[in-house]
C-alpha positions in Angstrom: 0.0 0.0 0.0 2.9 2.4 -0.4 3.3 3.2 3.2 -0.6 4.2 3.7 -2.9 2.2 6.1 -6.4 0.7 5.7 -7.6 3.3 7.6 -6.2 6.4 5.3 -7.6 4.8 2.5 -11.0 4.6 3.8 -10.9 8.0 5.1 -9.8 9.0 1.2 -12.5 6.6 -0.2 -15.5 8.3 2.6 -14.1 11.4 2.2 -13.5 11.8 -2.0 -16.8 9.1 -3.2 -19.3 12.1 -4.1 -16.6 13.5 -5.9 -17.7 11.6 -9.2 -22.0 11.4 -9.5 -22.6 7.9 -7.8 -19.4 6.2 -8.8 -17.6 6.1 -5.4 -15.9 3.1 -7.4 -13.5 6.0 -8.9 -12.3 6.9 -5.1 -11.4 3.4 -4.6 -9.8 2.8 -7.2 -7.9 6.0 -6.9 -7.1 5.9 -3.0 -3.8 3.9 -2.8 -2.0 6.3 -5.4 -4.1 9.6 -4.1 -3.9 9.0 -0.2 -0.1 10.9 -0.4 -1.4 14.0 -2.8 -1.6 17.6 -1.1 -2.7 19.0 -3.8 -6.6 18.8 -5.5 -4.8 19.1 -8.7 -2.7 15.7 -8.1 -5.9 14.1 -6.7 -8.1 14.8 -9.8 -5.5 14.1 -12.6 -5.5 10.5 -10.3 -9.8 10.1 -10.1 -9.4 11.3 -13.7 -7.1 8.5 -14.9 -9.2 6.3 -13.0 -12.2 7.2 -15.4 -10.0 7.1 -18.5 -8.2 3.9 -18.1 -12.2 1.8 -17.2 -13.7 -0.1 -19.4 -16.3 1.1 -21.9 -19.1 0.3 -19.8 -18.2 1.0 -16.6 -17.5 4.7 -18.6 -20.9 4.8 -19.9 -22.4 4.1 -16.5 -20.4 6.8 -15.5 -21.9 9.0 -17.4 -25.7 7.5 -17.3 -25.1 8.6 -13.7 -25.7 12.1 -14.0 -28.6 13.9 -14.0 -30.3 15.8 -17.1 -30.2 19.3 -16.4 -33.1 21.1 -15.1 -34.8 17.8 -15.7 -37.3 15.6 -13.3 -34.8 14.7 -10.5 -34.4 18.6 -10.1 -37.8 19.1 -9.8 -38.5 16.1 -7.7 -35.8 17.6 -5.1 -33.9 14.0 -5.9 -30.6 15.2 -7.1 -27.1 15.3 -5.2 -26.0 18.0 -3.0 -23.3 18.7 -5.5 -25.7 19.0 -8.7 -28.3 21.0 -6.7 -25.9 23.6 -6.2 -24.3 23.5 -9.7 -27.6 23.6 -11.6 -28.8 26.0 -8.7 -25.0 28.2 -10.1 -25.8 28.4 -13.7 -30.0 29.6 -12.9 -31.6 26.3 -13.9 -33.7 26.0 -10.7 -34.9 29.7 -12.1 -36.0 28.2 -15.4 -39.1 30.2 -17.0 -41.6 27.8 -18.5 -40.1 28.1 -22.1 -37.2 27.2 -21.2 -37.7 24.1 -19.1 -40.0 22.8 -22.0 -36.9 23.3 -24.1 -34.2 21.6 -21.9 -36.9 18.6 -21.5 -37.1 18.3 -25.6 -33.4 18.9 -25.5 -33.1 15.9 -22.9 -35.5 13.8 -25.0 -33.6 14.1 -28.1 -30.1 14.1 -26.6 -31.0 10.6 -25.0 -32.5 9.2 -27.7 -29.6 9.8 -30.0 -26.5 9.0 -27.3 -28.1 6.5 -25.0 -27.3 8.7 -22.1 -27.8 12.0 -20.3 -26.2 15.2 -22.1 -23.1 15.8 -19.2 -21.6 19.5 -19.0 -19.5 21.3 -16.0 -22.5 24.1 -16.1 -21.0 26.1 -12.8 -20.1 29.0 -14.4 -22.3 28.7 -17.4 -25.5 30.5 -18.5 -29.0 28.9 -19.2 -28.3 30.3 -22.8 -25.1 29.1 -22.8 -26.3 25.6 -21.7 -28.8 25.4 -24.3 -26.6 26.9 -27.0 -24.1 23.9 -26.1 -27.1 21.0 -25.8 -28.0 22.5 -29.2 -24.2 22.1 -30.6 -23.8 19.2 -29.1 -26.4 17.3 -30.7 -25.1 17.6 -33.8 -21.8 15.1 -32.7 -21.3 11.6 -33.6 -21.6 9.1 -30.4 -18.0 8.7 -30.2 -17.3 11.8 -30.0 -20.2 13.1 -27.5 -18.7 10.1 -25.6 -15.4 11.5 -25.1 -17.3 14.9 -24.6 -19.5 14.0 -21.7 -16.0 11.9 -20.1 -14.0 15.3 -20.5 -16.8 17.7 -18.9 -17.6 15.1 -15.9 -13.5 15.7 -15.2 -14.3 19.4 -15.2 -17.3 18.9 -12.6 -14.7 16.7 -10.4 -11.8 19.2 -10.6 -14.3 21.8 -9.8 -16.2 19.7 -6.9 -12.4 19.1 -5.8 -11.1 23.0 -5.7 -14.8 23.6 -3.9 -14.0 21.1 -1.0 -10.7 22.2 -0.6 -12.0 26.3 -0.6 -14.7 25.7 2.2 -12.0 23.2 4.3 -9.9 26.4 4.2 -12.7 28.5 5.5 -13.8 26.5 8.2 
């Protein structure tokens, strides 16, 4: 184990599992190599390779475990602390009528075509800019939306990473 107990990786497993939507799997897998970081940067380029070097499927599963945005789970109250306040971030817990119609056709069609939810780090995004990129998006060839939705769900982890690390610092 490189000099790192059982217990430190558990505490990095507990501690880092939310990190990627419901696939504390990543944290495991990552823990004996990421216990020693100090930095968030070393710990998501770690989770990241984690993602990248998985099978196809657990990849896909990866990704089928994120929400749709501004979709049912956000109105039922059922999505994760983490994508509450992301979605809540870029407005889409504001959404006027219009535009949640839209995002739901968007969802619809973006499903349909990929075989899993459209993925994007929207933290620092607009609803326009969202819907410009769903838009966009749609327009890619599986393989490539593949690699797309794998790259952005890296942004939301680096991003959920820096955000734990911010408030530890407060507190």
């Amino acid at each position: 184990m490189n000099g790192t107990d059982k217990s430190s990786l558990d505490d990095f497993v507990q501690r880092y599992s939310g990190i990627y939507e419901h696939s504390p799997w990543v944290a495991r897998e990552a823990a004996a190599e990421a216990a020693e970081c100090r930095s968030v940067e070393c710990i998501a380029e770690i989770m990241a390779d984690c993602v990248d070097n998985a099978s196809s499927e657990r990849q896909l599963a990866l990704i089928r475990a994120h929400p749709d945005l501004a979709g049912k789970a956000q109105i039922a109250g059922e999505l994760t602390a983490d994508s509450s306040e992301e979605q809540a971030r870029a407005g889409l817990d504001r959404c006027s009528a219009e535009e949640y119609k839209r995002f739901q056709d968007l969802n619809d069609r973006y499903l349909q075509k990929f075989g899993f939810p459209f993925v994007m780090a929207v933290r620092d995004s607009s609803r326009a800019e969202i819907l410009a990129a769903f838009e966009m998006r749609l327009g890619n060839d599986p393989r490539l939306e593949f690699e797309t939705a794998l790259t952005e769900i890296h942004k939301i982890a680096r991003l959920r990473l820096r955000a734990m690390r911010a408030k530890e610092l407060r507190q």
